[in-house]
C-alpha positions in Angstrom: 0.0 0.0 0.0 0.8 3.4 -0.3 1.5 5.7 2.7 3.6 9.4 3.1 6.7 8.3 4.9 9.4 10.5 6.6 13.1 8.5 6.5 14.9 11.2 8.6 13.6 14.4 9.8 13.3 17.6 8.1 11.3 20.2 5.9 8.5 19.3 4.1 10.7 17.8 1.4 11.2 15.0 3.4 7.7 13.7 3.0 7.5 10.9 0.5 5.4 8.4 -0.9 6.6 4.6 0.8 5.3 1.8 -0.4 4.7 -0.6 3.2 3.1 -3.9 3.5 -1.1 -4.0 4.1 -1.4 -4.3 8.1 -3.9 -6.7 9.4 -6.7 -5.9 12.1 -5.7 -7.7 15.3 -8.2 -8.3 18.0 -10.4 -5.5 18.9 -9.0 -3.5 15.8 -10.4 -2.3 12.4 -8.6 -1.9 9.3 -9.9 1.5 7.4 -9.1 2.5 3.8 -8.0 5.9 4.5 -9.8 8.3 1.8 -9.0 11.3 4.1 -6.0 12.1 6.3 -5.9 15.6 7.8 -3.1 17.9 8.1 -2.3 19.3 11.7 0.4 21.5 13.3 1.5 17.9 15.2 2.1 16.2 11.7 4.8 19.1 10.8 6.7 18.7 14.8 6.7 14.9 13.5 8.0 15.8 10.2 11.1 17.7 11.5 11.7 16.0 15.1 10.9 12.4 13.9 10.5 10.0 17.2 12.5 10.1 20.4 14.9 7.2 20.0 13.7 5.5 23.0 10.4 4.7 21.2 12.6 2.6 18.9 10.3 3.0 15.9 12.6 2.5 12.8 11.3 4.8 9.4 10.0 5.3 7.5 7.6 7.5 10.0 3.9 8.0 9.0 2.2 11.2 10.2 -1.2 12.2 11.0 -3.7 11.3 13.6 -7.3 11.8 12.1 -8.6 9.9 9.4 -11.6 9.1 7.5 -13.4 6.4 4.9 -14.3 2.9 4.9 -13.8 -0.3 7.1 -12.4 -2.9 5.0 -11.5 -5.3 7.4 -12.8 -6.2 11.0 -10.0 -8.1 13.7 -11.9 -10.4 16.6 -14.9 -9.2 17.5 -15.4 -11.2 20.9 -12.9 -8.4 22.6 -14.9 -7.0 25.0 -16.1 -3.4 24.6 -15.7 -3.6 20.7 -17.7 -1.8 18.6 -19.8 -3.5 15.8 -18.3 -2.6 12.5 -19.3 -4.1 9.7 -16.9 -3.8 6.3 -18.7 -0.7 4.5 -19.0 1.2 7.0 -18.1 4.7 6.7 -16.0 5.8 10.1 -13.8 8.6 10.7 -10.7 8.2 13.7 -8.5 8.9 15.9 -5.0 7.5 15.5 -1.4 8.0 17.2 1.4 8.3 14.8 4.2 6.8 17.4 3.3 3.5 17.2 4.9 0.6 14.8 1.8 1.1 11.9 2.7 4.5 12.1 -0.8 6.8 11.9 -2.9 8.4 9.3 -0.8 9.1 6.3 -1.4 6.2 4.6 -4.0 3.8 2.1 -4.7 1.6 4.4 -4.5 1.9 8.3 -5.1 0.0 11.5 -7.0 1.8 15.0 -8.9 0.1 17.3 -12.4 -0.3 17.2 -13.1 2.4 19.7 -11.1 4.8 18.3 -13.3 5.6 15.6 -17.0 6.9 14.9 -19.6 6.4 11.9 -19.6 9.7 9.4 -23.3 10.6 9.1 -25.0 10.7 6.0 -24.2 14.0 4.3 -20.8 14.7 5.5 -17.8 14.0 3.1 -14.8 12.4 3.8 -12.4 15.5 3.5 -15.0 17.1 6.1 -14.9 14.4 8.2 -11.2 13.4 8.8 -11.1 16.9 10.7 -13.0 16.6 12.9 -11.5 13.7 15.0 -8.4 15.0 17.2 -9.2 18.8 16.6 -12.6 18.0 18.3 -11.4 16.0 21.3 -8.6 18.6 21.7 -11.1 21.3 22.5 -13.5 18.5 24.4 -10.8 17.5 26.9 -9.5 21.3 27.4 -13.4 22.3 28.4 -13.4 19.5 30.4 -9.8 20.7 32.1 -11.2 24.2 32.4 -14.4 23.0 33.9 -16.1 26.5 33.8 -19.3 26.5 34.8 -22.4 27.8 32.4 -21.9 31.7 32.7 -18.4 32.1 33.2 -16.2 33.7 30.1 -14.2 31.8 27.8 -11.4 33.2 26.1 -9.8 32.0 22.8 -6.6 32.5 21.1 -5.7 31.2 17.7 -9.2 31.2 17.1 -9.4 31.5 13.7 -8.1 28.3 13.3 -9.6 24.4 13.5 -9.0 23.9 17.5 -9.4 27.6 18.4 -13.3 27.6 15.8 -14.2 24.5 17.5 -13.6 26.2 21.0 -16.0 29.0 20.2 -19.0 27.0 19.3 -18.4 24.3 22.0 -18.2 27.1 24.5 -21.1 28.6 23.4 -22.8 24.9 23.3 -21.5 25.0 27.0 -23.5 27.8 28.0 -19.9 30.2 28.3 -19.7 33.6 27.0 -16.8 33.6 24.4 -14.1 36.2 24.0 -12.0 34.9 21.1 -8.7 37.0 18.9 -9.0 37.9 15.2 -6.8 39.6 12.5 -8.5 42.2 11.2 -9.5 39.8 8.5 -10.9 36.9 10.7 -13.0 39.2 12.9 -16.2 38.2 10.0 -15.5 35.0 10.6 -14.6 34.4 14.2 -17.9 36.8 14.7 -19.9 34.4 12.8 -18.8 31.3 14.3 -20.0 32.5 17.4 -17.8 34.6 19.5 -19.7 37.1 22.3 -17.1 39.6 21.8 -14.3 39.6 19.1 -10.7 41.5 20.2 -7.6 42.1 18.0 -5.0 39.2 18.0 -1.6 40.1 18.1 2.1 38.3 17.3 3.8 40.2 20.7 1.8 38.6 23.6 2.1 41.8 25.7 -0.6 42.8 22.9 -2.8 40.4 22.7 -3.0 40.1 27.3 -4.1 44.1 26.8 -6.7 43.5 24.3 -8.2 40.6 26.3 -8.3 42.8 29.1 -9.4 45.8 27.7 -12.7 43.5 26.6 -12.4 41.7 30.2 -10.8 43.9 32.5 -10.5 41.0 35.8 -9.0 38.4 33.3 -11.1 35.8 31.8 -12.2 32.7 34.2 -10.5 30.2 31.4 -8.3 30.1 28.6 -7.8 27.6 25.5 -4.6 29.1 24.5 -5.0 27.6 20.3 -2.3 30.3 19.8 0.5 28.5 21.5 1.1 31.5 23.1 1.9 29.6 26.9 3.5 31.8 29.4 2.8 34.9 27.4 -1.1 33.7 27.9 -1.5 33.8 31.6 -1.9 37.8 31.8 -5.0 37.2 30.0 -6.4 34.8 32.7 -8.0 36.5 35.9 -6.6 35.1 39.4 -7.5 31.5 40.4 -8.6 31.3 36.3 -7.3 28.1 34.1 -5.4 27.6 31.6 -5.6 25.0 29.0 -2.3 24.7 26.8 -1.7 22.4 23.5 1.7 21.7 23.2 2.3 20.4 26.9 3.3 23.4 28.3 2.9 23.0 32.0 4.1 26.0 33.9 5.5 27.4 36.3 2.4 29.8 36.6 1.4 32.2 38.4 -1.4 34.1 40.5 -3.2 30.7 41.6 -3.7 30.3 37.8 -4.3 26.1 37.0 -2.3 25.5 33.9 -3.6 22.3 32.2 -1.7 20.6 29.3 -4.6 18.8 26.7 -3.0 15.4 25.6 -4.9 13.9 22.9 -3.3 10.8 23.5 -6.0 10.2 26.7 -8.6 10.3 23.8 -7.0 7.4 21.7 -10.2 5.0 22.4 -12.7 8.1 22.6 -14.7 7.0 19.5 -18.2 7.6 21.7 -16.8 11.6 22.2 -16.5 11.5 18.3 -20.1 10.8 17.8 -21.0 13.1 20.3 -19.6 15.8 18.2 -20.7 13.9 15.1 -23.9 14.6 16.3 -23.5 18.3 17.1 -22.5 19.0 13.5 -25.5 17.6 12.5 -27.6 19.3 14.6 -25.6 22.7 13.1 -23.9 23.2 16.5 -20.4 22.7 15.1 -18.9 23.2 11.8 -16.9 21.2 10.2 -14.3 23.4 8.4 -12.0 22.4 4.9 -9.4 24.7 4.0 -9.0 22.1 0.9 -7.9 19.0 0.1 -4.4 17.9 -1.6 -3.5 14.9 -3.0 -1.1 12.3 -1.3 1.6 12.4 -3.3 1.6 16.5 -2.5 1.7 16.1 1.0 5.0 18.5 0.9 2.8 21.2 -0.6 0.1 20.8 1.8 2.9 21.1 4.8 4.5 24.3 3.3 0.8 25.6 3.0 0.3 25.4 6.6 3.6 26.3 8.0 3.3 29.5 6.1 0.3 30.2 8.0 -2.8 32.0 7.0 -5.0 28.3 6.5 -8.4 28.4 7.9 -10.1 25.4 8.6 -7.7 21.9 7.7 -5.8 21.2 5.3 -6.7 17.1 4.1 -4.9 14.9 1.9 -6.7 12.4 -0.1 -5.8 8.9 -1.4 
């Protein structure tokens, strides 16, 4: 089969097309053929940092960790707590890259049962493969803040998939949502749901006084989409949260709880995809494609998002 394969660490160049032997469904495991793989911010880390040599994984690598298209094959279904898939089905998933199959980027690919979720009727493949990870990132950081209904939200980065996906579950939450925007995102961050809209800004000294200029006591939690870490806390009031997504744990200060969102604790949430499944079909959350790119482009679609400016996710297609 054909997968995109890193054999040592480095620019988008280094992406290739590897041809790897079909893997086989074990117990409790599916085998999906991938139609959509989407393209995250962890794929390009994986790209240039390849694994730490203690996971001994030899290349080539395969990136990506959210998939969609169609079960092919079905491993033992008497494992308890397996879900029943039927070949045919349509699923999208949740897969971890670090592992000896390697993740998403590839024709056919291996997750177990659990880890994945039926695509309703209506919603594409491309659509579908971003929802996966992006959505239980911003589900495991509300659960992490733990605000209750009422208390104000703030959101950086959040013109993007994690930070768009924070607004409308926040509002779903029953939070009042301040999110950042360029002055070209304000439309859209506005329309995706966001109570009150402030001016994003590269120096984080910036964006802390436009958050508090729209929130003078600092807001009661923060998904920082941004990547902004330390530079986030000022806009956090006292005793607030913080939720980071690139394990950024501290120090911090002012009573502030800094919480790091792992998606790898999510690896066998396929019932939490439904759930959001669900809330795109109901029109709560919307399922964003900045385009699709084929495979065998998978450097273009790398260089695309490391140059920044993409709204929504990028997918390759096979």
């Amino acid at each position: 089969m054909r997968a995109v394969g890193v054999r040592e660490p480095g620019g988008p160049a280094a992406l290739r097309l590897v041809e790897l032997p079909v893997p086989e469904p074990g117990p409790g495991e599916i085998r999906i053929r991938v139609r959509a793989a989407a393209v995250n911010p962890t794929d390009t880390v994986y790209r240039q940092l390849g694994p730490a040599p203690e996971e001994g994984l030899d290349p080539p690598w395969i990136p990506g960790m959210e998939l969609a298209g169609t079960v092919d094959a079905v491993g033992d279904t008497s494992v308890a707590g397996t879900a029943p898939w039927s070949v045919g089905d349509r699923v999208m998933a949740i897969v971890m890259p670090r592992r000896r199959h390697g993740g998403a980027y590839a024709e056919q690919v291996v997750v177990p049962a659990d880890a994945a979720a039926a695509i309703p009727d209506g919603i594409g493949d491309a659509e579908a493969s971003t929802l996966p990870m992006n959505g239980l990132t911003v589900v495991s950081a509300l659960a992490h803040l733990a605000l209750p209904p009422g208390a104000v939200l703030g959101v950086t980065g959040a013109a993007g998939a994690v930070g768009g996906y924070a607004i409308e579950l926040g509002r779903a939450a029953g939070l009042t949502v301040v999110a950042d925007a360029s002055a070209a995102d304000e439309e859209l961050v506005a329309s995706l749901g966001a109570d009150v809209v402030v001016r994003s800004s590269r120096d984080p000294r910036e964006e802390v006084a436009a958050f508090r200029a729209a929130v003078p006591g600092g807001v009661d939690g923060l998904l920082d989409a941004a990547v902004l870490d330390a530079g986030a806390l000022g806009i956090v009031r006292d005793g607030g949260a913080l939720a980071t997504v690139r394990f950024w744990d501290g120090p911090a200060e002012r009573g502030i709880r800094v919480h790091p969102v792992r998606v790898r604790d999510h690896l066998h949430d396929g019932a939490g995809i439904a759930r959001l499944a669900d809330l795109v079909v109901r029109g709560r959350l919307t399922l964003r494609l900045a385009g699709t790119v084929p495979a065998a482009e998978a450097a273009s679609a790398h260089e695309r998002l490391e140059a920044g400016g993409v709204r929504g996710r990028l997918v390759l297609t096979f």
